[in-house]
Structure formats: structure tokens, C-alpha cells
ZATORDO-88268 format. One record per residue (C-alpha): x, y, z. Coordinates in steps of 0.1 Angstrom, whole numbers, plus 5000, padded with zeros to 4 digits. Layout:
N
+------+------+------+
:    X :    Y :    Z :
+------+------+------+
:    X :    Y :    Z :
...
+------+------+------+
This chain:
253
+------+------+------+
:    X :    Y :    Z :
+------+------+------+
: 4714 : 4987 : 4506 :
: 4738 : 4963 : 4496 :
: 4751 : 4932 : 4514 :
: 4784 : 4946 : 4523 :
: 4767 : 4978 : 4530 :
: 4741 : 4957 : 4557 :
: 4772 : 4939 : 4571 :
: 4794 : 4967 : 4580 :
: 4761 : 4986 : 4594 :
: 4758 : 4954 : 4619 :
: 4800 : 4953 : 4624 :
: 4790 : 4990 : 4635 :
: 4763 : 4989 : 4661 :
: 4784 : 4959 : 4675 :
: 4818 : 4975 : 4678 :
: 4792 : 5004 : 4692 :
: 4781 : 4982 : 4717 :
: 4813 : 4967 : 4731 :
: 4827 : 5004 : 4730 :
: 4802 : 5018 : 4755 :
: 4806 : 4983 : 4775 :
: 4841 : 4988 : 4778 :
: 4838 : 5025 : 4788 :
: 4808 : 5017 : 4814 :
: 4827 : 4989 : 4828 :
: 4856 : 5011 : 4831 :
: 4843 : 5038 : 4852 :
: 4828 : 5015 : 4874 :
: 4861 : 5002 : 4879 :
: 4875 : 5034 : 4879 :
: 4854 : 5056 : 4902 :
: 4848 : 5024 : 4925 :
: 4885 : 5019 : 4932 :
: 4888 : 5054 : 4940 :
: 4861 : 5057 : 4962 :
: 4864 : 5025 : 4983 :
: 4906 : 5038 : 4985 :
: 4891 : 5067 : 5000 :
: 4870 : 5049 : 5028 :
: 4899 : 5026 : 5032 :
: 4931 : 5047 : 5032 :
: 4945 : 5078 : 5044 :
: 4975 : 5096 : 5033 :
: 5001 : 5105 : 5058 :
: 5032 : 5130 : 5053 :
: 5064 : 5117 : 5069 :
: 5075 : 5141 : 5099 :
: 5106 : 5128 : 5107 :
: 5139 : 5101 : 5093 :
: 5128 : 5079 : 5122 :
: 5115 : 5051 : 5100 :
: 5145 : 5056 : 5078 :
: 5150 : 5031 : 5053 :
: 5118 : 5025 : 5057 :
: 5095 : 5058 : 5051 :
: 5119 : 5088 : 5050 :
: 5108 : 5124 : 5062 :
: 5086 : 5140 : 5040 :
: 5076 : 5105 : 5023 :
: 5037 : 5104 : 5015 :
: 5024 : 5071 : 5025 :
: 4990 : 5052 : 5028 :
: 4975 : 5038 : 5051 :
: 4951 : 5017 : 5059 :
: 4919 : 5031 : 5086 :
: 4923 : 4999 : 5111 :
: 4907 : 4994 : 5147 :
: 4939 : 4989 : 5177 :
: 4928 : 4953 : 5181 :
: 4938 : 4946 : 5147 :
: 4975 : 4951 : 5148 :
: 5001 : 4926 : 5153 :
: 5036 : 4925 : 5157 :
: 5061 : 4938 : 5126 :
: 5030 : 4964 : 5114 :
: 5043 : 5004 : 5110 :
: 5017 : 5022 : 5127 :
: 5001 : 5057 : 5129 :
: 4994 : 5064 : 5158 :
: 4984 : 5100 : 5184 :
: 4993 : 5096 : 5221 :
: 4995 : 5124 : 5246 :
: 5023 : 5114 : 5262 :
: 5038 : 5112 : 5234 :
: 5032 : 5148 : 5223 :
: 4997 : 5141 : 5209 :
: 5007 : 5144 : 5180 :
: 5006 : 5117 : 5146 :
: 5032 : 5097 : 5147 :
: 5050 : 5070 : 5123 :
: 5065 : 5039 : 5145 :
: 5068 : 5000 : 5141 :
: 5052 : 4976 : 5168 :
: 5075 : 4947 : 5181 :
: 5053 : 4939 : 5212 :
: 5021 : 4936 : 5218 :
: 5007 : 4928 : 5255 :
: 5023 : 4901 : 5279 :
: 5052 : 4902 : 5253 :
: 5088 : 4909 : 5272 :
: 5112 : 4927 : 5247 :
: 5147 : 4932 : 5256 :
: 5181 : 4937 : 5235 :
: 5205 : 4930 : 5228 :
: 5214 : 4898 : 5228 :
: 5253 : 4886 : 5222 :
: 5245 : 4893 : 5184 :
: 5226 : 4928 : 5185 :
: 5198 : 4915 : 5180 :
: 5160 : 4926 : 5196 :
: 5146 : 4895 : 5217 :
: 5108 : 4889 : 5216 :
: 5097 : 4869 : 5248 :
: 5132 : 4852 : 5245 :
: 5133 : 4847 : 5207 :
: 5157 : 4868 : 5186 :
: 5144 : 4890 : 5159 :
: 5160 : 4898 : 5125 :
: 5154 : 4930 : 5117 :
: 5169 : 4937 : 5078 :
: 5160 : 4976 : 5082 :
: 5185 : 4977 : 5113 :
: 5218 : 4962 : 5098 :
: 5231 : 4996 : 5086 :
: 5228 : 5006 : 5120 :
: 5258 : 5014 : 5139 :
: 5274 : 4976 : 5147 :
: 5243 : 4958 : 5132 :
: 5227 : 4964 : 5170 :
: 5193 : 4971 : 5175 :
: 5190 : 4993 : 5197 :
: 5225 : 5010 : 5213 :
: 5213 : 5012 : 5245 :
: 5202 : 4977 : 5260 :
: 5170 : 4976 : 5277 :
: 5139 : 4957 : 5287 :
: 5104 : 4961 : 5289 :
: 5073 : 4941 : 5301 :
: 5042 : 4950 : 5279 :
: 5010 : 4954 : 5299 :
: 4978 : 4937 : 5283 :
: 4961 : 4960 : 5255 :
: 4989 : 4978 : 5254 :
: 5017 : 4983 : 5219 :
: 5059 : 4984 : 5224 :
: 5070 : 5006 : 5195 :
: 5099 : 5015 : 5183 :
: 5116 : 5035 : 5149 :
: 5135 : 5015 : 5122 :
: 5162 : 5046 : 5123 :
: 5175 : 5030 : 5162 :
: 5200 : 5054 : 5166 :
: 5179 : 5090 : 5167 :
: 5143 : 5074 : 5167 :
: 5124 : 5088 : 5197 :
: 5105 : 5063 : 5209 :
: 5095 : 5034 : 5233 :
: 5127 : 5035 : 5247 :
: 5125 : 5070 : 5258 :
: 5092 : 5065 : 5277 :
: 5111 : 5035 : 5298 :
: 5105 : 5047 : 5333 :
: 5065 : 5053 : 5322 :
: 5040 : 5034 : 5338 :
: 5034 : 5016 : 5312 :
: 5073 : 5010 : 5302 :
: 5067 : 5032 : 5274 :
: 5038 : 5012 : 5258 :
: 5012 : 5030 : 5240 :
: 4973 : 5017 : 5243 :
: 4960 : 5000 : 5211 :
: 4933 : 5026 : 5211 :
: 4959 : 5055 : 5202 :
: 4962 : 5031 : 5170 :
: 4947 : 5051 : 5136 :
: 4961 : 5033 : 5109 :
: 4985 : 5006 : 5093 :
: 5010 : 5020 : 5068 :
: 5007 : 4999 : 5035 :
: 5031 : 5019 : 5011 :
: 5052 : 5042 : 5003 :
: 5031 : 5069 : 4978 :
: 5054 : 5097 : 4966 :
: 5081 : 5090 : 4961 :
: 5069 : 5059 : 4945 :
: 5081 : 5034 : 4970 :
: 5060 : 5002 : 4967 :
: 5043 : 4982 : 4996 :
: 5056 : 4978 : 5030 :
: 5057 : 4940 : 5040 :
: 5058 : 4926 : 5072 :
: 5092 : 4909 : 5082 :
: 5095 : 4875 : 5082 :
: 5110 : 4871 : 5116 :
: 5076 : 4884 : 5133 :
: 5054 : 4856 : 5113 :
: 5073 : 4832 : 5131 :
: 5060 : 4843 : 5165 :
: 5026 : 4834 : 5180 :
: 4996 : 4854 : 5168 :
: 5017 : 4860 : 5128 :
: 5013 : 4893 : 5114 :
: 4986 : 4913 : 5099 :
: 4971 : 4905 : 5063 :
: 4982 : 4935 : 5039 :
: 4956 : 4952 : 5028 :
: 4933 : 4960 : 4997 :
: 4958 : 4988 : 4985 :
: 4968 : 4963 : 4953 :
: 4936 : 4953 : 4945 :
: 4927 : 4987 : 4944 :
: 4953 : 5005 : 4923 :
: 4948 : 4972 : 4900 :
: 4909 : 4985 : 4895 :
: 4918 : 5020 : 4886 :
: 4947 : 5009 : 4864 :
: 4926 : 4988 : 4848 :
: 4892 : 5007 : 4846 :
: 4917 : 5032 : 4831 :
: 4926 : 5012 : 4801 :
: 4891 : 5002 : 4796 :
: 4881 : 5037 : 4791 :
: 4905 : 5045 : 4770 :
: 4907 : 5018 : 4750 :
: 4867 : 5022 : 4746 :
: 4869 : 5059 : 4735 :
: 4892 : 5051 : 4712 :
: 4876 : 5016 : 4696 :
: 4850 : 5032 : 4681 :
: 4870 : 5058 : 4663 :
: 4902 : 5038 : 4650 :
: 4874 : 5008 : 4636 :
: 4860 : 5034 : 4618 :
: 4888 : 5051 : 4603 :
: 4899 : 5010 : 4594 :
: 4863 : 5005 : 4578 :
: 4869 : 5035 : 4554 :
: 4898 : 5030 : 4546 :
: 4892 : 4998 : 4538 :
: 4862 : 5006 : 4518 :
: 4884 : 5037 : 4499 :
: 4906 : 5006 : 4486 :
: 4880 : 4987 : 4477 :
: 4867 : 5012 : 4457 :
: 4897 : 5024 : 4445 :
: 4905 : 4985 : 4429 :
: 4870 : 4984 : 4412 :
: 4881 : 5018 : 4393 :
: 4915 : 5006 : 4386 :
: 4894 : 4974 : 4374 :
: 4869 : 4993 : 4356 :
: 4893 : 5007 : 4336 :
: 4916 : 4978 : 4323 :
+------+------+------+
């Protein structure tokens, strides 16, 4: 075997190497971000324009599996209550318990414990207001004030007024966070800026990015190590046809 011959054998079993590297560290990747997306999230269908601009009915979103105790003020919720039908349902919190919430103050706007709110999803509303009807509500410890993004048809806390509870819903009726839009693609859902500003901040988002980052990218790596080993090859003869070719042409001058 010549020296050339040796070299590209070595070249070989090392492009061989990083191939099946790249392709094992790719379904790791791969499979891993699928499966910890599946202990993590759920998908949810839409029901109803409530949430609209938000999450529009029939939009498939994920969400994040989160305990009641973990949710904070700004979040978009799933949540089953049975006085609320007991069925799943799609709402935002704006109070959480001890909080007073009341509207509208002299510029439309929701009032958290005295402190205006601006709420960007509401300014296509009818007048900018919040809510049409004005209203207030003391939130009972452990318990959620919710309300739709869509003000002027959203059934919701507001209905439920002369409840008990003042239309509250227990954190325990809490299932999950909404973290983005799926289909249509829709990206994440943050949480608005005005409701960091009051005690307690809102929720950290979750690991939705990092996850879809770890199947794009385990993706790519198994691709791109499928296909290494072929296209180097392919290179090498080629390469070595030329070579070839050139001694002949040589050969013969």
C-alpha cells in the first residue's frame, strides 16, 4: 500500500468516526428534546376567539404542565372549573389573591390593587377600554381573577361577579401555562410588561425554546452525519480520478 493509499485509508476511518459522532449526538438531541417536550408540554386546540389577538379559535398551542401555585399575574392559563362549565378553558390571570381589580379608570384602563395596567392586546377594543362594563372585584387568598384578551364577547371573570368567590377560580383548577402559539405558527407568548412591574413579577417562560433548539439542532446533526460520509467519499474519488487522469496525460507527453 502506498503512502497516499495509507493516508486516505486513515482520512477515512476518521471522517467515519466523526460521521457516526455526529449522528449519535444527534439523536440524542433529537429523541431527548422530543421526549422531555412531551413530559413538559401539552397541546391545546383553541375553542373559542376569546383570547383574540392573542390565540384565535381553533389555534393549537403549548403548554407548559405547571402546579396552581406557580402562576402569576399576566400568564394565559388552561384551566377546568365546574362552575365554569367544567370544561378546558383558555383565559389570562390579572389577579391573584388579596389583589383588588377594578376598571376602568378615567383612561380605560384595568387597575391592579390601585395601579393601572397597560394591556397592548386590548387597544383594538372598542374605545381602547378594558373591559365595557366597569366593575370590581376582591380576590380571595388561593384564589385566580381571569379574564379574555377579546373584552368585549370573552365570558369570563366578569360574568361570575355575584359568585362567592367574585368570579375567581381556585389555583388548583390551574392545568397549564400557554407558552406559544403551534399551528398556525405563531411564536411565544410573553408576559406583558405592565404585570412585571407589580409585586411577585411574572412567571419565567418555559423550556419550549430550548427544546425546539435541541430538535432543530439534533436534526442537522443527523443529517449532516448521514451525509458526510458519502459526499467525502465521492470528493476522495474524484479527486483520486484527477489524479490519475494527470499522470496519464503526463505519461503520455
Amino acid at each position: 500500500m502506498s503512502t497516499t493509499e495509507r493516508k486516505n485509508s486513515g482520512h477515512g476511518r476518521l471522517d467515519s468516526v466523526l460521521s457516526g459522532l455526529a449522528v449519535a449526538v444527534g439523536c440524542v438531541l433529537f429523541l431527548g428534546g422530543f421526549v422531555w417536550a412531551a413530559v413538559e408540554y401539552r397541546p391545546y386546540t383553541v375553542p373559542t376567539n376569546s383570547m383574540d389577538p392573542t390565540v384565535k379559535a381553533g389555534d393549537r398551542v403549548l403548554a407548559q404542565r405547571i402546579s396552581g401555585g406557580d402562576v402569576r399575574r399576566g400568564d394565559v392559563v388552561v384551566f377546568t372549573d365546574s362552575e365554569w362549565g367544567d370544561l378546558p378553558m383558555v383565559k389570562r390571570v390579572v389577579g391573584v389573591g388579596g389583589d383588588t381589580i377594578s376598571c376602568c379608570d378615567a383612561s380605560g384602563r384595568l387597575t391592579v390593587n390601585g395601579k393601572p395596567v397597560e394591556e397592548p392586546y386590548v387597544r383594538g377594543m372598542l374605545g381602547g377600554r378594558a373591559s365595557l362594563t366597569d366593575f370590581d372585584a376582591t380576590v380571595p387568598e388561593g384564589q385566580l381573577f381571569l379574564l379574555g384578551d377579546e373584552r368585549s364577547g370573552s365570558l369570563d371573570s366578569r360574568v361570575h361577579l355575584q359568585d362567592p368567590t367574585q368570579g375567581s377560580v381556585p389555583r388548583t383548577a390551574v392545568d397549564a401555562r400557554v407558552d406559544a402559539v403551534a399551528w398556525p405558527l405563531g411564536g411565544m407568548i410573553g408576559r406583558p410588561a405592565a404585570f412585571a412591574a407589580l409585586p411577585g413579577g411574572v412567571s419565567a417562560p418555559g423550556p419550549l425554546e430550548p427544546l425546539v433548539a435541541a430538535v432543530v439542532g439534533g436534526a442537522l446533526l443527523i443529517f449532516g452525519g448521514a451525509a458526510y460520509g458519502p459526499v467525502v467519499q465521492l470528493i476522495s474519488k474524484r479527486r483520486r480520478s484527477d489524479t490519475r487522469g494527470d499522470g496519464a496525460s503526463a505519461h503520455v507527453a
